[in-house]
Each structure stands twice: as C-alpha cells, then as structure tokens.
C-alpha positions as CSV (number, residue, x, y, z in Angstrom):
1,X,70.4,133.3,147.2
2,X,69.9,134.1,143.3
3,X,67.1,132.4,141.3
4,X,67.6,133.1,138.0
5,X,71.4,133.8,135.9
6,X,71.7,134.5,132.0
7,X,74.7,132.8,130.2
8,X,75.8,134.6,127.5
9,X,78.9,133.9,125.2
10,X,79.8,136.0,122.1
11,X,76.6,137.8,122.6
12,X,74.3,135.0,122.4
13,X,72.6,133.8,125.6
14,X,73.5,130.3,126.2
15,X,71.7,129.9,129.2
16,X,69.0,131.3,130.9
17,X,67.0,130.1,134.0
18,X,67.1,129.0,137.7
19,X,70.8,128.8,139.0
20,X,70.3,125.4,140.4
21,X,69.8,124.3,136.5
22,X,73.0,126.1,135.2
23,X,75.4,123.9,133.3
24,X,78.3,122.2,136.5
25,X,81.1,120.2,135.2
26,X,80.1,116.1,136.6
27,X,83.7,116.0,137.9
28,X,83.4,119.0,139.9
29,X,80.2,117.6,141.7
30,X,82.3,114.3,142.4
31,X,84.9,116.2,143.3
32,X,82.9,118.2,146.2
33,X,80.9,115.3,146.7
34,X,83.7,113.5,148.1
35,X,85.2,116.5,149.8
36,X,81.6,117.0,151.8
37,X,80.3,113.4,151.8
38,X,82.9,111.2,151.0
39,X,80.8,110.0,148.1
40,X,82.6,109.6,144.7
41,X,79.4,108.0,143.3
42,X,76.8,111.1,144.7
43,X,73.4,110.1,145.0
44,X,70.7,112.9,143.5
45,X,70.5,114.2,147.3
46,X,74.4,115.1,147.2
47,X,74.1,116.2,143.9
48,X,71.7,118.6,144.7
49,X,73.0,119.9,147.4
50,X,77.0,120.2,146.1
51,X,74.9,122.3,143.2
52,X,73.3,124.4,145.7
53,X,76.8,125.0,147.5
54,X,77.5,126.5,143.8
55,X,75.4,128.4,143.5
56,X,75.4,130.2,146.5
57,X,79.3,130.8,146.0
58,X,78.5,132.3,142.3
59,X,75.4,134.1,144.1
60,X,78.2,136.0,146.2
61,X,80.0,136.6,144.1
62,X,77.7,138.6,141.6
63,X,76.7,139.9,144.0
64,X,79.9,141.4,145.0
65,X,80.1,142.5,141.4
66,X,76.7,144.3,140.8
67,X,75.2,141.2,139.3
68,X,77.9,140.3,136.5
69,X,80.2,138.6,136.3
70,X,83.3,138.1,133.3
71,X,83.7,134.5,133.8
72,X,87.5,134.5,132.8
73,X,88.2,136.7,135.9
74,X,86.5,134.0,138.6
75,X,88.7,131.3,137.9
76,X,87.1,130.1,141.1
77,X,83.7,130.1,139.5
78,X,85.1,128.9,136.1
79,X,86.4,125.5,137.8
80,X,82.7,124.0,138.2
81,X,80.7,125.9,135.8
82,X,80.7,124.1,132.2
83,X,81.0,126.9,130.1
84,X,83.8,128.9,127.9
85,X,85.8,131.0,130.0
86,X,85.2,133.7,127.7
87,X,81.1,133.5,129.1
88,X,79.4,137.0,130.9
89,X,76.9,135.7,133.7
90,X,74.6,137.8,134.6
91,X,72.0,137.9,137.5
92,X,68.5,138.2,136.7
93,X,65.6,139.9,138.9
C-alpha cells in the first residue's frame, strides 16, 4: 500500500501526507460504511477502516498509472476523494 500522495490543483499542492489523512467526502464513508457494516452512523473503527479500503483502491490505481494520477479521469476515485476534479495526485516515495 502507498504511504504518502501530493494533492495538487492549479499547481499548488493542496495536500501532502499519509494517504490515510487525504481529504474523503463524510457521505462516501457512510455510504461504504453501510455497504460493509451496515452502519450509517460509523464508529472511528469503521471509519478507519472504509478510509483504508480507499486508499488501497487509489493505491492501485497509481500505481497502474506510474504514480499519477488526473483526477478527472478516475471518476471512480473522484466519487470519495473531496477534492476538485480538476486535482493531479501524485504518489510520493
């Protein structure tokens, strides 16, 4: 799994740090939550661990994509991240 992404958006980084910080929209962790758990209300525990099912999924797929990504062309990716569609994500050693 990735550790660490960059964020960037009109050629400023937005974000920069461990994946399992990066900005996820609340209603797609309820949303998963209740999918996995049936927990529309998830606890830290389930929170965590929908995150961490993010995270691997964007993890795949940079690296499918030699470590960045356009987020426009994930729309997969772009429908729990929090962040303008218009972002570059990048995968940091």
């Amino acid at each position: 799994m990735i550790k660490k992404i960059q964020v960037e958006h009109l050629g400023k980084t937005i974000f920069k740090g461990n994946v399992m910080n990066m900005p996820v929209k609340k209603s797609a962790i309820v949303d998963k939550s209740i999918d996995l758990f049936d927990d529309d209300d998830p606890c830290i525990i389930h929170t965590s661990y929908v995150v961490k099912h993010f995270a691997e999924a964007l993890g795949k797929t940079l690296e499918r994509y030699d470590g960045t990504i356009q987020l426009e062309d994930h729309p997969d990716i772009q429908a729990f991240l929090d962040l303008n569609a218009d972002a570059r994500i990048t995968k940091l050693k």
